[in-house]
MDAnalysis code that builds the backbone (N, CA, C; Angstrom):
import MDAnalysis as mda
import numpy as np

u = mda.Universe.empty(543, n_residues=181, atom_resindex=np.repeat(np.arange(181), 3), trajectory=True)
u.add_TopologyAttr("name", ["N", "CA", "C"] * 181)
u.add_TopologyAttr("resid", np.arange(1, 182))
u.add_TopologyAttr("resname", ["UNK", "UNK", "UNK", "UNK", "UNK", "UNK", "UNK", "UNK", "UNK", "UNK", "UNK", "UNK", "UNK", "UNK", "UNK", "UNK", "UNK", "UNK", "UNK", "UNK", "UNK", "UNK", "UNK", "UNK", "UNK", "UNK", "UNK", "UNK", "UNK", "UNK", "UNK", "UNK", "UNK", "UNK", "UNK", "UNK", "UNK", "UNK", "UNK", "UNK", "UNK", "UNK", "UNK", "UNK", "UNK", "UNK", "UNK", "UNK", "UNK", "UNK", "UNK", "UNK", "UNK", "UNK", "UNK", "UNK", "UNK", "UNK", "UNK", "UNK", "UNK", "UNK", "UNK", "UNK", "UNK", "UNK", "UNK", "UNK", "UNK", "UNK", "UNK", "UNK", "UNK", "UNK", "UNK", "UNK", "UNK", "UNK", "UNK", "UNK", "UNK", "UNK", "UNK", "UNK", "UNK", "UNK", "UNK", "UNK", "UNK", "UNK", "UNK", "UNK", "UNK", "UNK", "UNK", "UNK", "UNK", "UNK", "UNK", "UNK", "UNK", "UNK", "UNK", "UNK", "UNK", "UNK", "UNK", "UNK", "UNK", "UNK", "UNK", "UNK", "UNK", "UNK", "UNK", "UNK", "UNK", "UNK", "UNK", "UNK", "UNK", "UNK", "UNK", "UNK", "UNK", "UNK", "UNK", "UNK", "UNK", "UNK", "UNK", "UNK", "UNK", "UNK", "UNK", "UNK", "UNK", "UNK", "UNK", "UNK", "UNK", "UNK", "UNK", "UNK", "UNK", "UNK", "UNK", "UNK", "UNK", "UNK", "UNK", "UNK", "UNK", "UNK", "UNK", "UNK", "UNK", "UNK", "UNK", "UNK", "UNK", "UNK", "UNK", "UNK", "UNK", "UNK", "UNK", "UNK", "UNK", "UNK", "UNK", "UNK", "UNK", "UNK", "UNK", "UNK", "UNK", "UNK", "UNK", "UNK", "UNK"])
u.atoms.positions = np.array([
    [127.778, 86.397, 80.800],
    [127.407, 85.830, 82.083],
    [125.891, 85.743, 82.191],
    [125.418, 84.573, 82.834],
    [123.838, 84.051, 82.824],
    [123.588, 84.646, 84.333],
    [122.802, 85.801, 84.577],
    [122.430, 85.942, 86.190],
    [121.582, 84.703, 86.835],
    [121.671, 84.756, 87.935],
    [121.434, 83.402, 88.770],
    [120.071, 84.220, 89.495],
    [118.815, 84.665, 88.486],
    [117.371, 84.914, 89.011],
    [116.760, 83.645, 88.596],
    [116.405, 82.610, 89.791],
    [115.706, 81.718, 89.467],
    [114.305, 82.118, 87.947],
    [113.719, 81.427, 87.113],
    [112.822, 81.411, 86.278],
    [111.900, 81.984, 87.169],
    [111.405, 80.583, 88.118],
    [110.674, 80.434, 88.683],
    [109.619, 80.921, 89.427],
    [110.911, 82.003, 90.414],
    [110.569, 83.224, 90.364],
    [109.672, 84.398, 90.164],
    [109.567, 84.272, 88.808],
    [109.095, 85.110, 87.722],
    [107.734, 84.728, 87.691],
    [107.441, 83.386, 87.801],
    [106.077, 82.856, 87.713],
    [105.609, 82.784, 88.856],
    [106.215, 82.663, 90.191],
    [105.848, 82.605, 91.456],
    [104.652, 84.330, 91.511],
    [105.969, 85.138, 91.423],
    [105.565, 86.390, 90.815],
    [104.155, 87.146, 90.506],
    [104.562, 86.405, 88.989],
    [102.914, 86.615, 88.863],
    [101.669, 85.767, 89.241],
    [101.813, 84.452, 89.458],
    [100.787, 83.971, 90.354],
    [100.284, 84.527, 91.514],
    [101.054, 84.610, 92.402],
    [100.495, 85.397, 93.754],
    [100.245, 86.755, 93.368],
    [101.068, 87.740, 92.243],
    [99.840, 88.963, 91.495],
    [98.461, 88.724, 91.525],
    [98.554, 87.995, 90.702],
    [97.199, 87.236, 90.290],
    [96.187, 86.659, 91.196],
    [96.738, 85.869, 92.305],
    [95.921, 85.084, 93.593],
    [95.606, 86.676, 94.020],
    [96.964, 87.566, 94.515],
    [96.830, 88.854, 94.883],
    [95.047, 89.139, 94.960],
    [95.027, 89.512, 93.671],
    [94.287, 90.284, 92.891],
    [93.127, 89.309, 93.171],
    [92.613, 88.493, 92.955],
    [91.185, 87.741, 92.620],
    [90.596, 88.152, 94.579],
    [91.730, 87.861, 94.795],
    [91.448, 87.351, 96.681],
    [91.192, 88.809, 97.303],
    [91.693, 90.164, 96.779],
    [91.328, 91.349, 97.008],
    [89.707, 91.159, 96.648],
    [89.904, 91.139, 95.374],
    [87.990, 91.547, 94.469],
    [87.027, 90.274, 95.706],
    [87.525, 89.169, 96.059],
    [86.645, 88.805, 96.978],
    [86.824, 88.793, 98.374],
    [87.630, 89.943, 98.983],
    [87.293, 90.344, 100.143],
    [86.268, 91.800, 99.513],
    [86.675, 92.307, 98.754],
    [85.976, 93.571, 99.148],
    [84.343, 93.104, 98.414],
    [83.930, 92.022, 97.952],
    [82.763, 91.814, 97.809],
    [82.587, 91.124, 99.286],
    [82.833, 90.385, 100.130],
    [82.236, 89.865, 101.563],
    [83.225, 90.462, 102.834],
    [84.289, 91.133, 102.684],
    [84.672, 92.361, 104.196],
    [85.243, 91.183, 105.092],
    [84.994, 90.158, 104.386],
    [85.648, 89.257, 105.692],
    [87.286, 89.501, 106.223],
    [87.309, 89.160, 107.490],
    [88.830, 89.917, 108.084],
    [89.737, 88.665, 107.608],
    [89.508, 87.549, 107.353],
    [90.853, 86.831, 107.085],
    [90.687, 86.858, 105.381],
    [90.242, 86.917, 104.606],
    [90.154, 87.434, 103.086],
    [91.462, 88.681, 103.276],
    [91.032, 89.709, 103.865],
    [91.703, 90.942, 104.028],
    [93.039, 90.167, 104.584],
    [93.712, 89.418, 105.308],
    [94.784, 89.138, 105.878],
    [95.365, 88.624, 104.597],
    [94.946, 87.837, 104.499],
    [95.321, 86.664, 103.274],
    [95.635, 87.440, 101.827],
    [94.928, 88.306, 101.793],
    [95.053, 89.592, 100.566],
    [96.605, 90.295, 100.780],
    [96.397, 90.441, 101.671],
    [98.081, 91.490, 102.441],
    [98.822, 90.493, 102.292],
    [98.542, 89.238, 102.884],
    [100.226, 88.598, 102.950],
    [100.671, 88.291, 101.545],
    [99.428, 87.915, 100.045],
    [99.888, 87.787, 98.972],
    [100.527, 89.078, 98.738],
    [99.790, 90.067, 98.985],
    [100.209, 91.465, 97.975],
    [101.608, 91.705, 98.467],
    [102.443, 91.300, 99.607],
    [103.286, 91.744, 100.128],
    [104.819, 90.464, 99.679],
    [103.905, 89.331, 99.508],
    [104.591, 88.369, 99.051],
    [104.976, 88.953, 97.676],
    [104.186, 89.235, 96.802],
    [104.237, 89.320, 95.746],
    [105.245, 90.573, 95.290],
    [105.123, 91.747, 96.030],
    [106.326, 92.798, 96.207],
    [107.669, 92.249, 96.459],
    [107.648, 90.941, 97.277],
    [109.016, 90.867, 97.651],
    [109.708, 89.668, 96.627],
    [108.755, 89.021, 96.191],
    [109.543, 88.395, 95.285],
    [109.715, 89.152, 93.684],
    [109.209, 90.423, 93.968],
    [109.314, 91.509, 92.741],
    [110.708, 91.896, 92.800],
    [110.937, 91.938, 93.593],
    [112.096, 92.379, 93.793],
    [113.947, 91.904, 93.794],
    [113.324, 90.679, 93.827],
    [114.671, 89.655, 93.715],
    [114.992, 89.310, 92.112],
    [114.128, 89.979, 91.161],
    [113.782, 90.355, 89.923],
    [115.188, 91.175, 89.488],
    [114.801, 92.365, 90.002],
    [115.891, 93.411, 89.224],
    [116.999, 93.329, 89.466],
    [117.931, 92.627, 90.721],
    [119.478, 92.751, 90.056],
    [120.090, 92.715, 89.317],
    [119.634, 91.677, 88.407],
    [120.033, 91.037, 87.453],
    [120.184, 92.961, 86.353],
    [119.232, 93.782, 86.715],
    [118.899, 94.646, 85.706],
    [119.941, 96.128, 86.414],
    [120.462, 96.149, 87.024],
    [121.319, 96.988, 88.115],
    [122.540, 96.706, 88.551],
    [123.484, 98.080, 88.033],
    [124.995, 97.679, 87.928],
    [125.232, 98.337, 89.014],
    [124.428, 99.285, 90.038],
    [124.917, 99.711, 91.567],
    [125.104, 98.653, 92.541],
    [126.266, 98.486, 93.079],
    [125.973, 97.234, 93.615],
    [125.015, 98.187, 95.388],
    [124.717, 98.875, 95.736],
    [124.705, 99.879, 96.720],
    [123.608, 99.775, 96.683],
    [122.690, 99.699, 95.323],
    [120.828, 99.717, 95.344],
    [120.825, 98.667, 95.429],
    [121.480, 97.469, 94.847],
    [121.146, 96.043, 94.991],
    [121.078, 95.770, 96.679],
    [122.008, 96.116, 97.379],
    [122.369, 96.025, 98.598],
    [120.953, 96.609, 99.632],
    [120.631, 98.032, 99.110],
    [119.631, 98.258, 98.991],
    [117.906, 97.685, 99.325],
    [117.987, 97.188, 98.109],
    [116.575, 96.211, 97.549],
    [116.956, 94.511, 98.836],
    [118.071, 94.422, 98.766],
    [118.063, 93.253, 99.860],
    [117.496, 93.273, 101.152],
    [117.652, 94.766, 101.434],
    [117.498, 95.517, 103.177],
    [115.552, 95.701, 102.623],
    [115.241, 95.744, 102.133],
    [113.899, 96.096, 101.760],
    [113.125, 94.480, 101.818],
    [113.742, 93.579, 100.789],
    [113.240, 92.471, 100.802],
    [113.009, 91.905, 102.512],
    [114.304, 92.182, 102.853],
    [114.235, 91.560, 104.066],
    [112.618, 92.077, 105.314],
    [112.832, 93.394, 104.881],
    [111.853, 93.893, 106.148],
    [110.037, 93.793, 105.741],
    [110.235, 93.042, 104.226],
    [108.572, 92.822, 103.341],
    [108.666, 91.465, 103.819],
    [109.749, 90.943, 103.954],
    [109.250, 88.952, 104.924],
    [109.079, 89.189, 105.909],
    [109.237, 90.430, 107.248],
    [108.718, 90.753, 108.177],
    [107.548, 90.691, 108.093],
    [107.036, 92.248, 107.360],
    [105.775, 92.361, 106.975],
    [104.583, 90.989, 106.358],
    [104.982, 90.089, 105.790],
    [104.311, 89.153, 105.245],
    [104.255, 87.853, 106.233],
    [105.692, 87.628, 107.184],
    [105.079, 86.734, 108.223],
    [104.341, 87.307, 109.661],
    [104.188, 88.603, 109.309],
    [103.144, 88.860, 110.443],
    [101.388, 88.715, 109.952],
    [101.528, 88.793, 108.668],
    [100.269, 88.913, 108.011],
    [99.795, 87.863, 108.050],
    [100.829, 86.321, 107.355],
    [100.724, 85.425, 107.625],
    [100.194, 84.582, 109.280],
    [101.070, 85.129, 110.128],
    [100.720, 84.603, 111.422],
    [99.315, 85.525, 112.286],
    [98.769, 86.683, 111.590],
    [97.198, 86.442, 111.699],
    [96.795, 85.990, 111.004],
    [96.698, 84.766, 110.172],
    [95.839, 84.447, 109.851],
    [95.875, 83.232, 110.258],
    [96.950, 82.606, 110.884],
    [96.794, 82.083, 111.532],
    [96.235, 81.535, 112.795],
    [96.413, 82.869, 113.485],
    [95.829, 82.929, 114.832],
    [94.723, 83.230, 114.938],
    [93.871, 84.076, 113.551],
    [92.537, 84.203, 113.599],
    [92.350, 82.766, 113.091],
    [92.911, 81.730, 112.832],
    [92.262, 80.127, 112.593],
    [91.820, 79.620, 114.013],
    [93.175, 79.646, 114.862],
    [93.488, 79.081, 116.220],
    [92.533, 79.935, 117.338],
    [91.845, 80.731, 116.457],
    [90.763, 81.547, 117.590],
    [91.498, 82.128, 118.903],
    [92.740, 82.729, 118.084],
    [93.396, 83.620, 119.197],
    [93.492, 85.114, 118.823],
    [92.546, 85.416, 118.296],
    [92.613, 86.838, 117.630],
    [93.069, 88.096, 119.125],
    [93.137, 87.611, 120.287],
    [93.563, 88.534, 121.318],
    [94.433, 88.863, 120.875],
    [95.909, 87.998, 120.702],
    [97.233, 88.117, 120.968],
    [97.633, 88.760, 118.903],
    [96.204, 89.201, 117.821],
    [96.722, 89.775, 116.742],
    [97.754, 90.769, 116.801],
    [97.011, 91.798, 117.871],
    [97.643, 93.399, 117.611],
    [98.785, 92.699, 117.828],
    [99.129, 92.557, 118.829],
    [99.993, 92.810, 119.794],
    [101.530, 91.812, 118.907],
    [101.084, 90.516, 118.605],
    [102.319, 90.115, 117.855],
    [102.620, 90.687, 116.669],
    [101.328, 91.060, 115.304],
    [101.697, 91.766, 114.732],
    [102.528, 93.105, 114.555],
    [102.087, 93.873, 115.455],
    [102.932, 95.576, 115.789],
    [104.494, 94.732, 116.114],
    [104.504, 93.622, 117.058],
    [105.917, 93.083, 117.674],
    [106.653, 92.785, 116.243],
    [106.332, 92.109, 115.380],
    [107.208, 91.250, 113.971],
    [107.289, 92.349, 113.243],
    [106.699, 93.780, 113.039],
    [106.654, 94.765, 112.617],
    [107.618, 95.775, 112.929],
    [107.868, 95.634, 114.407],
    [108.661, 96.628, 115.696],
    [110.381, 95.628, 115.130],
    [110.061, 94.152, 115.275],
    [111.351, 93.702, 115.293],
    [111.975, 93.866, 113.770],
    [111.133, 93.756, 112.868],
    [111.746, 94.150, 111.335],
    [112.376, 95.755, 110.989],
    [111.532, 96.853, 111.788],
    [111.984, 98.001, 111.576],
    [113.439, 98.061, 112.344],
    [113.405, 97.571, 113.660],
    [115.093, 97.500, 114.340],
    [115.635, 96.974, 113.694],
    [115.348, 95.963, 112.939],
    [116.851, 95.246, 112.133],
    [117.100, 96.173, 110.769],
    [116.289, 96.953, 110.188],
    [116.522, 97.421, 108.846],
    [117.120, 98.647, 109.703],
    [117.265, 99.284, 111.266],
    [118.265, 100.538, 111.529],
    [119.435, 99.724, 111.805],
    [119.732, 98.760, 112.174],
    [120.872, 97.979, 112.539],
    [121.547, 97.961, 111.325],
    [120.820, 97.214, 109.864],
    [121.466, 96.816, 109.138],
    [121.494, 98.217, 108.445],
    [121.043, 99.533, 108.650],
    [121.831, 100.933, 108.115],
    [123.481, 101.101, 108.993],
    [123.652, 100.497, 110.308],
    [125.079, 100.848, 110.428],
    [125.683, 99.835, 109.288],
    [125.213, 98.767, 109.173],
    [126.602, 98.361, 108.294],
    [126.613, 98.013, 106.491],
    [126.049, 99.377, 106.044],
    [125.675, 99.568, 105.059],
    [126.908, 99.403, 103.921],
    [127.109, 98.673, 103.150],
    [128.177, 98.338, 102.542],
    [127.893, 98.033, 101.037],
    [128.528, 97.664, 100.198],
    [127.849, 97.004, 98.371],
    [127.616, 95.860, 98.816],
    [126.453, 95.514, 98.058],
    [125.922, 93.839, 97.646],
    [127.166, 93.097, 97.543],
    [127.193, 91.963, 98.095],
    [128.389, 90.918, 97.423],
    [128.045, 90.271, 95.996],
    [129.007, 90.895, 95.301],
    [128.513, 89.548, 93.884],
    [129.881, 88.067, 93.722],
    [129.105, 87.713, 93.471],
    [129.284, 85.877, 93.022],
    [130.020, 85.506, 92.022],
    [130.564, 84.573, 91.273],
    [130.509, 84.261, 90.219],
    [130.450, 82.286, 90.155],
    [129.699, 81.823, 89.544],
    [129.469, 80.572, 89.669],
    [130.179, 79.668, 88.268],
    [130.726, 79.066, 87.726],
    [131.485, 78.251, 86.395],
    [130.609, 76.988, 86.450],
    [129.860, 76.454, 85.609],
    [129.093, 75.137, 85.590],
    [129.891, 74.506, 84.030],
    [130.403, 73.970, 83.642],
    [130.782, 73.812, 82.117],
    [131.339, 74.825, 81.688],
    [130.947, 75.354, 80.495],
    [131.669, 76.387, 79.830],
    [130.914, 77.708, 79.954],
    [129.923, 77.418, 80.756],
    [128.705, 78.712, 81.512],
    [128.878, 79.531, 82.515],
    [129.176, 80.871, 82.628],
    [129.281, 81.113, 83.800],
    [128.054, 82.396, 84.456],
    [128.233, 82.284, 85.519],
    [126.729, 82.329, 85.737],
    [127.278, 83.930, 87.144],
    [126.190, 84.631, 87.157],
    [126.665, 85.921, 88.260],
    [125.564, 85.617, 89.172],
    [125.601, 85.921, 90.498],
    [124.700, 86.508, 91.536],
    [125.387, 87.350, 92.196],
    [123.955, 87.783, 93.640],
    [124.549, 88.833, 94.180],
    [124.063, 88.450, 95.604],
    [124.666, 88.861, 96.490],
    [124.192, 88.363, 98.296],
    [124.400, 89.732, 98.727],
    [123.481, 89.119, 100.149],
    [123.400, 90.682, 100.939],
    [124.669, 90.744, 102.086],
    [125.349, 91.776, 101.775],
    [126.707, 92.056, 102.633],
    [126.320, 92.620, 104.408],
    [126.069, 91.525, 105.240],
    [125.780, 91.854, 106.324],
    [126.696, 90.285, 107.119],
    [127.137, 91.217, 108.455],
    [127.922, 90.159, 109.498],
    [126.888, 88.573, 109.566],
    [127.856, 87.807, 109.444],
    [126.815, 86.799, 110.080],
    [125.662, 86.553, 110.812],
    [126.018, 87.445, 111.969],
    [125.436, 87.407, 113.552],
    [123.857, 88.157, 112.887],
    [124.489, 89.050, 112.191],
    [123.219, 89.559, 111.718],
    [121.894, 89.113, 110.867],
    [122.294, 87.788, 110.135],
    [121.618, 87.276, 109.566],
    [120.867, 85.866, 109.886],
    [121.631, 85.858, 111.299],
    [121.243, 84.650, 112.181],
    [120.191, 84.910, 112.889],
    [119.798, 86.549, 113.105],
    [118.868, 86.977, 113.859],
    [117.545, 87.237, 113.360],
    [117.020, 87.383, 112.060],
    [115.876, 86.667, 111.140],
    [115.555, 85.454, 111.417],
    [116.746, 84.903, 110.544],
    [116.732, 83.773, 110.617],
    [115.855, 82.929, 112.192],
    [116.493, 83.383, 113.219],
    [116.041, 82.831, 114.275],
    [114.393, 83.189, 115.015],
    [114.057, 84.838, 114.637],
    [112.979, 84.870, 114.496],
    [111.471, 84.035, 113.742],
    [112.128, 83.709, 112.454],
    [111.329, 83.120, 111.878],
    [110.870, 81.463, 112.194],
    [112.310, 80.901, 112.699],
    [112.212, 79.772, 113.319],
    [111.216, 79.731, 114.201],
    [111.270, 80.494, 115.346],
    [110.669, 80.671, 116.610],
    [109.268, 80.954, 116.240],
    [108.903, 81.975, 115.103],
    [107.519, 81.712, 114.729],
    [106.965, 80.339, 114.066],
    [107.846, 79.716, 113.095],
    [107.202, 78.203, 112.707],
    [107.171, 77.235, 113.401],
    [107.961, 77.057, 114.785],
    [108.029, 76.401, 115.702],
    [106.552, 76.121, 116.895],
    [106.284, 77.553, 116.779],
    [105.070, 78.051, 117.651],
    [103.824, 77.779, 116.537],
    [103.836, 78.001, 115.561],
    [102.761, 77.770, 114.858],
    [102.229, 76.373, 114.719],
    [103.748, 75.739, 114.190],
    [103.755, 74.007, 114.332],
    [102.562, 73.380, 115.556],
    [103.558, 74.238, 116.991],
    [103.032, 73.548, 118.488],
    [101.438, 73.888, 118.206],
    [101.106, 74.958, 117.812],
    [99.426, 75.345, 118.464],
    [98.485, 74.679, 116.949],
    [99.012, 74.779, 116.063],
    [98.178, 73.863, 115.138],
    [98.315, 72.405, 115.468],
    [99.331, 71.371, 115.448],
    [98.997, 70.396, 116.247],
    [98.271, 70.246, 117.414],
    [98.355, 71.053, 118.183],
    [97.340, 70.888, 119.498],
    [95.893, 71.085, 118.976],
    [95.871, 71.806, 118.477],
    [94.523, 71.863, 117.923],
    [93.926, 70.896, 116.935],
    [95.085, 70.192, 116.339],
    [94.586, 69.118, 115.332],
    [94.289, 68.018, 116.122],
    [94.849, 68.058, 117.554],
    [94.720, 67.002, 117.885],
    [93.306, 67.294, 119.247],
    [92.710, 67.664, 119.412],
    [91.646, 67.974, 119.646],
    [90.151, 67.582, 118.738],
    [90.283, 67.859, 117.264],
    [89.561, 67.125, 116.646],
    [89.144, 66.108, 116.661],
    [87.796, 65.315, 116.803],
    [87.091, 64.188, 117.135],
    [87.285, 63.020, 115.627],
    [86.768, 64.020, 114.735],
    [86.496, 63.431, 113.204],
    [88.067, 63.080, 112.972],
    [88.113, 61.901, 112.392],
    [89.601, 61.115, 111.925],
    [89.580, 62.056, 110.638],
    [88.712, 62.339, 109.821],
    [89.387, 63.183, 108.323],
    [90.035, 63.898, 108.688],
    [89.252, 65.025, 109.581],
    [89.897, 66.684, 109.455],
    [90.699, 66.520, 110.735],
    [91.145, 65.752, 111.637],
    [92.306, 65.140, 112.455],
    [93.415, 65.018, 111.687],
    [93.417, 64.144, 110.296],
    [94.132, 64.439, 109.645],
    [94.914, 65.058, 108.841],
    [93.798, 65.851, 108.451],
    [93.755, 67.203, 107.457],
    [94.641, 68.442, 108.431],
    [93.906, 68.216, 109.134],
    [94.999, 69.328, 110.275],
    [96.466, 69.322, 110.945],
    [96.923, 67.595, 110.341],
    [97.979, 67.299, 110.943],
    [98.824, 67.698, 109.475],
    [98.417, 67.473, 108.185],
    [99.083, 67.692, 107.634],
    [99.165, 68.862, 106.632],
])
C-alpha cells in the first residue's frame, strides 16, 4: 500500500523551514515587530505541516489521532500570527492582543472538546488501477469540524472586507491594484 502523504508536502516543509529560518536571522538583525510575526507564523506553519509527515510512519492509530488534535490547534496558532500581521498592515495594531489571545482561547476550547471524543484516527483505503493507496482522517463528529472550519471563514471574510477597503482608498492606480489583488 502507497500512503496518501502528498510529495509536496515534504517540500512545502522544508521551504517555509528555510523561509523560517532566513526571516528569523533578519528579524533579529532589525527587531522589527512584523519580521517577528511573519517568523512565528512560518515557524508554526512549518511544525504543522511537519506533522502530516509521520502517519504514514505510525501504526497507533490513537497517536495519529493524536498528531491530528495538535495539527489542528498549530492552524489556530498560525492564523492568529497570520492575522497580526495583518492588522499590523491595516494599522489596527489596537485590536492585536485582544484577537490574538481570542483565536488562541478559541483553539485551546476546541482541543478540550475534541479530548471528550477521543477515539482512533479513521484510516482509508483508496484502489486507483492496480495501486492501492492508505490514508488516515481525524475521527471527530461533524458538528465538530464545522466549527474551525467556520472560524476560519469568518476570519478570511473579515480580512477580505478590511483589505479591500483599504485598497480602495488608495489614490495611485498601481498599488490600487496591487492591493486588490
Amino acid at each position: 500500500m502507497i500512503p496518501l502523504v502528498p510529495i509536496i508536502t515534504i517540500f512545502i516543509c522544508i521551504f517555509s523551514g528555510w523561509s523560517s529560518y532566513k526571516i528569523y536571522q533578519s528579524w533579529k538583525a532589525s527587531k522589527e515587530k512584523k519580521l517577528k510575526y511573519f517568523y512565528k507564523f512560518l515557524f508554526f506553519l512549518t511544525i504543522t505541516f511537519s506533522l502530516s509527515i509521520f502517519p504514514p510512519l505510525i501504526k497507533n492509530l490513537y497517536i495519529i489521532q493524536g498528531l491530528f488534535y495538535l495539527t489542528d490547534f498549530l492552524t489556530f496558532i498560525c492564523a492568529a500570527y497570520f492575522l497580526l500581521i495583518i492588522l499590523d498592515f491595516l494599522n489596527l495594531e489596537k485590536f492585536q492582543k485582544t484577537i490574538f489571545w481570542l483565536l488562541i482561547g478559541v483553539g485551546a476550547i476546541l482541543m478540550i472538546v475534541y479530548v471528550n471524543f477521543f477515539e482512533r484516527a479513521l484510516i482509508y483505503y483508496y484502489q486507483f488501477r492496480d495501486l492501492q493507496f492508505v490514508g488516515w482522517a481525524i475521527n471527530l463528529p461533524p458538528i465538530l469540524r464545522v466549527g474551525p472550519m467556520a472560524v476560519f471563514s469568518i476570519l478570511a471574510l473579515s480580512i477580505f472586507i478590511f483589505t479591500l477597503r483599504k485598497s480602495l482608498q488608495i489614490r495611485e492606480l498601481y498599488l490600487k491594484y496591487r492591493g486588490f489583488f
